[in-house]
C-alpha positions, 0 to 999 in steps of 0.5 A: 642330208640324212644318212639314209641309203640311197635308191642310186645305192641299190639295184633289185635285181631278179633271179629266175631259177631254170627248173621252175621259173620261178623269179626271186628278187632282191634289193642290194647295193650296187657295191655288195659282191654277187656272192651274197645274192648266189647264197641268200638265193641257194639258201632261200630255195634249199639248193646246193651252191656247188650245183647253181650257175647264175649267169647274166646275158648268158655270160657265166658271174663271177662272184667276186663281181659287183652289180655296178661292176657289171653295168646291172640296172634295176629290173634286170634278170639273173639267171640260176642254172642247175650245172651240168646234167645232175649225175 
């Protein structure tokens, strides 16, 4: 076997911002922390981190938490929330 990555490694997860909609997708390893899928999409879309809460089944992440360890799937859809009312 090659030591090529795996598709059973990986999961593309979608992360649809609140304010437009819009849907984001990225292709991460099922063992990678979502932290680094909540800052490459803060980053990609110029927002504050301190200001976004991502949720999956309307259950707040945590980002110390991995895709497997949350039973994601390809397909599936995070979402990114502005937190609170934006005083």
């Amino acid at each position: 076997m090659s030591g090529g990555r795996s598709d059973e490694d990986t999961v593309c997860l979608k992360v649809q911002f609140n304010k437009d909609g819009v849907q984001t997708f990225f292709r991460v390893k099922r063992s990678t922390k979502l932290q680094k899928l909540m800052e490459a999409f803060c980053k990609n879309r110029s927002l504050d981190p301190k200001s976004i809460e991502f949720t999956f089944d309307s259950v707040r992440l945590e980002k110390n938490k991995t895709p497997e360890q949350l039973g994601m799937e390809d397909g599936d859809l995070i979402d990114a929330l502005v937190s609170g009312d934006g005083a």
